[in-house]
N, C-alpha and C positions, 0 to 999 in steps of 0.2 A: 689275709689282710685283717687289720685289730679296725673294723667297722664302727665300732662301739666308743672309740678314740678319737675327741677331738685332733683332728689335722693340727691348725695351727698350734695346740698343745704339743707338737713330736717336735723332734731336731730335723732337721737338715743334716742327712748322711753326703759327705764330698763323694763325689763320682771318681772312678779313677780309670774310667772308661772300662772297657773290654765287657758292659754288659747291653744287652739288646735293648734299644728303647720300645715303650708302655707299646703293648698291640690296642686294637682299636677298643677290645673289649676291658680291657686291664684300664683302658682311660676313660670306658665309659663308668666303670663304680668307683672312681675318683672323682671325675667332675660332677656327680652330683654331691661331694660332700665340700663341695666351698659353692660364694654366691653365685648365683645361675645368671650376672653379669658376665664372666666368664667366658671366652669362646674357647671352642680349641681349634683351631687353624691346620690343616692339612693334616690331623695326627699327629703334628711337629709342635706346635708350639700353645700357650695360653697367651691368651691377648684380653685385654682389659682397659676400658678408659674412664676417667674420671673427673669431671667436672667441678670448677671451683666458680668465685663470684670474681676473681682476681687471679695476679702472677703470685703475689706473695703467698697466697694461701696453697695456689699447686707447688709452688717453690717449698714451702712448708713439708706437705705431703711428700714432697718428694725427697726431703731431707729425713724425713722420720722413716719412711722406707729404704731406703738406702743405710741406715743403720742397722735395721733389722738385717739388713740383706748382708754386711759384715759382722754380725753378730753372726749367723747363720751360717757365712762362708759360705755364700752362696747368691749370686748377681744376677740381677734382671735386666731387661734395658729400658731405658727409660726416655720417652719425649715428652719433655716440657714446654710449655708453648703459653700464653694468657690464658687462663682459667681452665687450662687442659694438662691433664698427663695421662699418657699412650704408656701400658706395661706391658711388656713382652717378654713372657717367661719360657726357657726350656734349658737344658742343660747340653752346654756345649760342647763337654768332651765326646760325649756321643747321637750330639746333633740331634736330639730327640725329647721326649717327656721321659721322666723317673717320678717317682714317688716325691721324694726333695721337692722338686716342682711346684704341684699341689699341695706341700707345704707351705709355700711360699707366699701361695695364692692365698691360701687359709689364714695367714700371717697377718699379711695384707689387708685382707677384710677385713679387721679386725680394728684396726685404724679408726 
């Protein structure tokens, strides 16, 4: 692992499934390299929320991520709500965290 690499500097590699998602310790020296907002949920997934003063402003945020996220070829889910938006990242062809991921997340922060 190139540690020395900003995350959200790398691409997002497409999953084409058929490899093992992150073990627990493969996901522990990745979540410390994006913000320690961050959770990671079961092993499975990153979750993230983020607060606005307003709709338009999460509506915003969530328009400018959601580009990245098709720049990237690579999708998160996202709940928007008044002054809220809920990010839940993992990669779904094999139901689990990849490195992509935590790019994602690092992508994001960035914002």
């Amino acid at each position: 692992m190139e540690e020395n690499i900003d995350l959200s500097e790398k691409i997002c590699i497409p999953c084409q499934g058929g490899v093992p998602p992150l073990n627990e310790n493969e996901i522990g020296q990745f979540i410390t390299r994006i913000s320690s907002e961050w959770n990671v949920i079961d092993n499975h997934h990153l979750l993230r929320e983020w607060k606005f003063k307003d709709f338009k402003s999460a509506l915003d945020f969530t328009n400018i991520a959601g580009e990245i996220c098709e720049e990237q070829n690579h999708h998160a889910d996202f709940e928007l709500s008044w002054g809220r938006v809920l990010v839940k990242i993992f990669t779904h062809k094999i139901d689990g965290l990849v490195e992509s991921d935590f790019i994602l997340a690092a992508k994001f922060d960035k914002i």
